[in-house]
DOZA-619248 format. One record per residue (C-alpha): residue in one letter; x negated, y, z. Coordinates in nm, 4 decimals, padded with zeros to 6 digits. Layout:
<recs>
@rest: A u: X v: Y w: Z
...
</recs>
This chain:
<recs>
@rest: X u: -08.2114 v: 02.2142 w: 07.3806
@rest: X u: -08.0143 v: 02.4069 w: 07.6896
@rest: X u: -08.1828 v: 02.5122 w: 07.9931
@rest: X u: -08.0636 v: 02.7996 w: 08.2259
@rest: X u: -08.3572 v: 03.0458 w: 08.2259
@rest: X u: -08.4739 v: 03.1575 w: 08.6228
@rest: X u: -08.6839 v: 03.3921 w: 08.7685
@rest: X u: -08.9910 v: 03.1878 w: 08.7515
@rest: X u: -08.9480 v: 02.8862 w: 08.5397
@rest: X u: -09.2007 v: 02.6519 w: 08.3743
@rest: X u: -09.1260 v: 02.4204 w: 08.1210
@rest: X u: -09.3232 v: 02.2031 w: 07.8731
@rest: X u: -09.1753 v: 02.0624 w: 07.5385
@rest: X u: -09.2854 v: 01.8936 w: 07.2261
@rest: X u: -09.2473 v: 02.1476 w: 06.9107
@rest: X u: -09.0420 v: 01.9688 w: 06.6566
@rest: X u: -08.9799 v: 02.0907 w: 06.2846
@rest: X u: -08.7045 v: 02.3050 w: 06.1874
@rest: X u: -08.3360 v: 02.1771 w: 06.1804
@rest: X u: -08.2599 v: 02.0917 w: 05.8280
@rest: X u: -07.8864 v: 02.1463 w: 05.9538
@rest: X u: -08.0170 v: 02.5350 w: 05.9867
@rest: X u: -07.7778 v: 02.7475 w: 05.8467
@rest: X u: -07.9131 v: 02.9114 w: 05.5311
@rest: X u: -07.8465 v: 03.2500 w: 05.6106
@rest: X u: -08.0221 v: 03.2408 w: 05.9343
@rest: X u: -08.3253 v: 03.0351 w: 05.7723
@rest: X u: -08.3129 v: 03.3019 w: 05.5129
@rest: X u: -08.3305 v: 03.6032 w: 05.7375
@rest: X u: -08.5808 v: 03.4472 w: 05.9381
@rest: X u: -08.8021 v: 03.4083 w: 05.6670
@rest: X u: -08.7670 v: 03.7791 w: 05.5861
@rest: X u: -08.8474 v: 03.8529 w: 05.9698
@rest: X u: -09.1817 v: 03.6903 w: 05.9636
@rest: X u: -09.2149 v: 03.9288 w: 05.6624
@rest: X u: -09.2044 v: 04.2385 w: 05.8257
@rest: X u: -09.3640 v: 04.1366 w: 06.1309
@rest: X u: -09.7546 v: 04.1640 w: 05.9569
@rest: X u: -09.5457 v: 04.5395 w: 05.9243
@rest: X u: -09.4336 v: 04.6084 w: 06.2341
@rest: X u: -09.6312 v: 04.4309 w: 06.5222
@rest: X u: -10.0304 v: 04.4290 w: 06.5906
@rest: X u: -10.1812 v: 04.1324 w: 06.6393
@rest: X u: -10.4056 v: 04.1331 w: 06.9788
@rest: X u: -10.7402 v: 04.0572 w: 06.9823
@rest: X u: -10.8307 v: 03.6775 w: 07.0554
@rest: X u: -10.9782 v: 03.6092 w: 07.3965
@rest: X u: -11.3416 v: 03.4856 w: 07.4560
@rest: X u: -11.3510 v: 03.0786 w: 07.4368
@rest: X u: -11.1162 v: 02.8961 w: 07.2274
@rest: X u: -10.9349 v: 03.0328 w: 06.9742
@rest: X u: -10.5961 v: 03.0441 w: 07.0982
@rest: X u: -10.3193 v: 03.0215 w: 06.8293
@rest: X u: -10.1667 v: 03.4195 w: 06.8586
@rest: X u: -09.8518 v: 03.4557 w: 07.0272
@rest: X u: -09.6018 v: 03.7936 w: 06.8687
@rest: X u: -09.2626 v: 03.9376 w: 06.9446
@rest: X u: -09.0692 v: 03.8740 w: 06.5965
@rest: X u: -09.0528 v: 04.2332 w: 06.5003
@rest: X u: -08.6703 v: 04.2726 w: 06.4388
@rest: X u: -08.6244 v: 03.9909 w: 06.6728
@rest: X u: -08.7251 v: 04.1371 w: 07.0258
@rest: X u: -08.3881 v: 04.3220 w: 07.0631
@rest: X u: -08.0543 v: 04.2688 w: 07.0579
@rest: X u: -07.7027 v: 04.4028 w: 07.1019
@rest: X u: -07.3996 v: 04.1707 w: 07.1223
@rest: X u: -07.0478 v: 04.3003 w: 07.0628
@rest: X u: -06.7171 v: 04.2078 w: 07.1640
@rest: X u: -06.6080 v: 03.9122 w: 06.8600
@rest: X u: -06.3838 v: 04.0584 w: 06.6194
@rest: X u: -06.4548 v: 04.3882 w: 06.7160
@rest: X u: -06.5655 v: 04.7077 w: 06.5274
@rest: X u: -06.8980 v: 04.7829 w: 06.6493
@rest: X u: -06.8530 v: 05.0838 w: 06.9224
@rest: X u: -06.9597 v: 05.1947 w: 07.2448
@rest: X u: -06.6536 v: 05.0661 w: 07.4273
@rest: X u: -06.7495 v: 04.7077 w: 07.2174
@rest: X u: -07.0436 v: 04.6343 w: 07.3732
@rest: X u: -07.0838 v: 04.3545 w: 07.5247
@rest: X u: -07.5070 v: 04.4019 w: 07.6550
@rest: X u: -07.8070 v: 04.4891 w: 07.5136
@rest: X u: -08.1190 v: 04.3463 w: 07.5554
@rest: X u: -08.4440 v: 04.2976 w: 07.4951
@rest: X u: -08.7857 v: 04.0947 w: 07.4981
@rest: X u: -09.1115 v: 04.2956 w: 07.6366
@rest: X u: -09.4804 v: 04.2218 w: 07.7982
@rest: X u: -09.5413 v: 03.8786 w: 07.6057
@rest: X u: -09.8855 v: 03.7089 w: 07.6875
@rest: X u: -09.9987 v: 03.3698 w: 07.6006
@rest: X u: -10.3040 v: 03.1567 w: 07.6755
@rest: X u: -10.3823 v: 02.7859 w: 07.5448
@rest: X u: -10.5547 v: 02.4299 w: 07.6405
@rest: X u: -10.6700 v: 02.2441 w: 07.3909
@rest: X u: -10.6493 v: 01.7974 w: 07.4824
@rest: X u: -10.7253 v: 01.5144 w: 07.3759
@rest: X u: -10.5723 v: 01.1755 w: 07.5501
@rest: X u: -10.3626 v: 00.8589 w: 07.4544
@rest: X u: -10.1021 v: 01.0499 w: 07.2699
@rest: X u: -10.4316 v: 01.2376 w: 07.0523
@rest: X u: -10.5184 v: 01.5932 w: 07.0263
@rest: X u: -10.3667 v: 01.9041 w: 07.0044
@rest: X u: -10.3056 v: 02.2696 w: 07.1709
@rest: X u: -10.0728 v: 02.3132 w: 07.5020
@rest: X u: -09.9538 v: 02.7217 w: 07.4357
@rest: X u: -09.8555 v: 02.9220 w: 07.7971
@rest: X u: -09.6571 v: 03.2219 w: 07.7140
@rest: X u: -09.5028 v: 03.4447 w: 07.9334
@rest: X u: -09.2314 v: 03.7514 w: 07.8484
@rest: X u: -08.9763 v: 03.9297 w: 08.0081
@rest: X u: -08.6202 v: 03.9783 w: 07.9260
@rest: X u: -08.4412 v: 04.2908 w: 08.0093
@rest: X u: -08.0844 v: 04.2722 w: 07.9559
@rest: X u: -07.8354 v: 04.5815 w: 08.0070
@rest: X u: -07.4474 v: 04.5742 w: 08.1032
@rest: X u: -07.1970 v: 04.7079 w: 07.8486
@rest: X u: -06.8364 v: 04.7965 w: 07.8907
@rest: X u: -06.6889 v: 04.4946 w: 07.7143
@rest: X u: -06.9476 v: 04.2528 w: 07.9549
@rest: X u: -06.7607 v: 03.9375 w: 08.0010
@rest: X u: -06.7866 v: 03.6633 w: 08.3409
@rest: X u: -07.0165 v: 03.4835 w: 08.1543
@rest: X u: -07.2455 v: 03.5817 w: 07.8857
@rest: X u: -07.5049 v: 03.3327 w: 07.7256
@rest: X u: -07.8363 v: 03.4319 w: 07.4919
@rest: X u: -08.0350 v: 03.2716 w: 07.2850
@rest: X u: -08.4396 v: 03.2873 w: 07.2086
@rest: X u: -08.6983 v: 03.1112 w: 06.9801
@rest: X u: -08.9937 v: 03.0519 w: 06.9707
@rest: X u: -09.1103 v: 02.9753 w: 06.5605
@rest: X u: -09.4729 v: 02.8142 w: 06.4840
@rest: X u: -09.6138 v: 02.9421 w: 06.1756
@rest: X u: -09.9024 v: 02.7762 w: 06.0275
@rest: X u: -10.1401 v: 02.7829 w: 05.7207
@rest: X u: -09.9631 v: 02.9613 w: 05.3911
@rest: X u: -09.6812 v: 03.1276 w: 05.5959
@rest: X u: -09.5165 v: 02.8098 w: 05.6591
@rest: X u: -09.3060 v: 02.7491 w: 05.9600
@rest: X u: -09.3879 v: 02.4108 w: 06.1085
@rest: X u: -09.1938 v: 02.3858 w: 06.4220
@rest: X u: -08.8933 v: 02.5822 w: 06.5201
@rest: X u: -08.7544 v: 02.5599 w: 06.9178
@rest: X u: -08.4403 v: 02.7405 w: 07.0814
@rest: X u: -08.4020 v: 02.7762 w: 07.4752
@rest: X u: -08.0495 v: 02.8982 w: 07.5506
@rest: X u: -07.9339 v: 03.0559 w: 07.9093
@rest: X u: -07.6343 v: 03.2914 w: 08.0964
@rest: X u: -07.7805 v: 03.6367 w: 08.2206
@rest: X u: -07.7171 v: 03.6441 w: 08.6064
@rest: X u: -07.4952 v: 04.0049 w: 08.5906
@rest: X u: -07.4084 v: 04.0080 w: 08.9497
@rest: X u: -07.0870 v: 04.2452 w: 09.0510
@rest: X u: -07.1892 v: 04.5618 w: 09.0033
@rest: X u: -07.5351 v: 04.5506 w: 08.8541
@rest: X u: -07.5972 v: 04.7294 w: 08.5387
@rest: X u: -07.9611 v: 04.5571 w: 08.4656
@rest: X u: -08.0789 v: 04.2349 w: 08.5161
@rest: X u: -08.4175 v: 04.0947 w: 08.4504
@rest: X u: -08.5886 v: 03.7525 w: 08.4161
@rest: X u: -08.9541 v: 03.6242 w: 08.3395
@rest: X u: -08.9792 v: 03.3292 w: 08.1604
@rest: X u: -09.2659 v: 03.0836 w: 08.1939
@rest: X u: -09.2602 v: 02.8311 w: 07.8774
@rest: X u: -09.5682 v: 02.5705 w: 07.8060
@rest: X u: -09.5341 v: 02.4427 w: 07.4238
@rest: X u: -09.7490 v: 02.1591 w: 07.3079
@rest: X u: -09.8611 v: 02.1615 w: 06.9380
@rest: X u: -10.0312 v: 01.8622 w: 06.8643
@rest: X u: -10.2580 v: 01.7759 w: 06.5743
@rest: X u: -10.3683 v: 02.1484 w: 06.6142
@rest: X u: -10.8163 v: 02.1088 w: 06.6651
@rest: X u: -10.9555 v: 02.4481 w: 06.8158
@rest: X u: -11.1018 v: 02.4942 w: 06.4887
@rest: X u: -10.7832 v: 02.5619 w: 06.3355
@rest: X u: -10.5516 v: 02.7723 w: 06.6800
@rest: X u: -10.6345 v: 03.0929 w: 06.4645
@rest: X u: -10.4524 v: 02.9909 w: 06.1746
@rest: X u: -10.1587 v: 02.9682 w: 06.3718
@rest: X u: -09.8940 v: 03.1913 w: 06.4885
@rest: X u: -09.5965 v: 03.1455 w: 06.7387
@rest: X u: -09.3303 v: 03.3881 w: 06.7248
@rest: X u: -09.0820 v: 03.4704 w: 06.9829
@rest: X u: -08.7192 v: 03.6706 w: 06.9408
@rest: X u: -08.3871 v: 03.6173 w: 07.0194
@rest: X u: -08.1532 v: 03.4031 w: 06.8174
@rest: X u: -07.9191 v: 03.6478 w: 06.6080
@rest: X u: -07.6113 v: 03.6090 w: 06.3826
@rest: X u: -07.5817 v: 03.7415 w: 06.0275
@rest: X u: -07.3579 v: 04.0544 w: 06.1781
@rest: X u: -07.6689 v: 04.1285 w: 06.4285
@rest: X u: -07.8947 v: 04.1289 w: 06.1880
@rest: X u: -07.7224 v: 04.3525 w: 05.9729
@rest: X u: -07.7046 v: 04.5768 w: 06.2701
@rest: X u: -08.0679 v: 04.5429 w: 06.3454
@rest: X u: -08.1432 v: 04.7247 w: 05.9813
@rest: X u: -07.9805 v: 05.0379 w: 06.1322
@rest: X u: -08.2597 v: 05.2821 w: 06.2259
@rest: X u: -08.0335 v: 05.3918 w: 06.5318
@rest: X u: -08.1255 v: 05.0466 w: 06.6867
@rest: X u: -08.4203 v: 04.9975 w: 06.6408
</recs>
């Protein structure tokens, strides 16, 4: 699924189960991710009423830093950085025709910074993983997008609206679930992401 992200953009989609055509590294790290998010990221307190399912920035995942392909990772390499921030999420719970289940709003900000080696275009990649009962990730969804650089800018920033519907999910059982958001990385970012200077 491709959409081009906008300043204010709402969109509602059904959450689907992983891609069995994931590639194993990724699936792997991923895994190892969730791990160290109980680590490295609070989980907020659960509004009053219904017990929302919690929405986190994948600790690990919320940053990233994208370097010219091919090249040895330097200063004059860098392509952008950016990052994830100021994630919030509320719920509805329905019932209709189609059954029951929970509609999820989250809202985040991405900040992305020019680098030297910036190309015309430059595309990035988030998720947004459903973990549920046992540590198991039931539904897995990618939104891809460009980041608007205009000529001359060195930041730009976007806040994205996104609706996901989780259905078969009762409001007796939203707190045993989890949705995670981060960006998509390859093996060589996450490697980077281990380095203490990045994080």
């Amino acid at each position: 699924m491709r959409r081009q992200p906008s300043p204010a953009t709402t969109r509602l989609w059904q959450s689907r189960p992983p891609s069995a055509r994931l590639h194993a590294g990724l699936a792997t790290a991923l895994w190892a991710l969730l791990a160290l998010a109980s680590c490295g990221t609070a989980e907020p307190e659960p509004p009053p009423g219904e017990p929302c399912p919690a929405a986190l920035l994948l600790d690990g995942a919320e940053q990233i830093s994208a370097y010219r392909e091919g090249a040895e990772r330097g200063p004059d390499e860098l392509r952008y950085i950016a990052v994830l921030t100021d994630l919030s999420s509320s719920c509805r719970y329905y019932s209709d025709d189609s059954g029951q289940g929970v509609d999820v709003d989250l809202n985040f900000k991405l900040i992305a910074e020019r680098g030297p080696a910036l190309s015309g275009n430059e595309e990035v990649t988030y998720f947004v993983a459903t973990v549920g009962p046992g540590n198991q990730i039931v539904s897995r969804d990618a939104l891809s997008g460009d980041l608007p650089f205009t000529e001359g800018a060195e930041r730009v920033g976007l806040s994205e609206d996104l609706t996901l519907r989780l259905p078969s999910i009762t409001a007796a059982q939203g707190r045993a679930y989890t949705l995670y958001v981060g960006f998509q990385l390859d093996d060589a970012q996450l490697d980077r992401q281990q380095t203490p200077a990045l994080r």
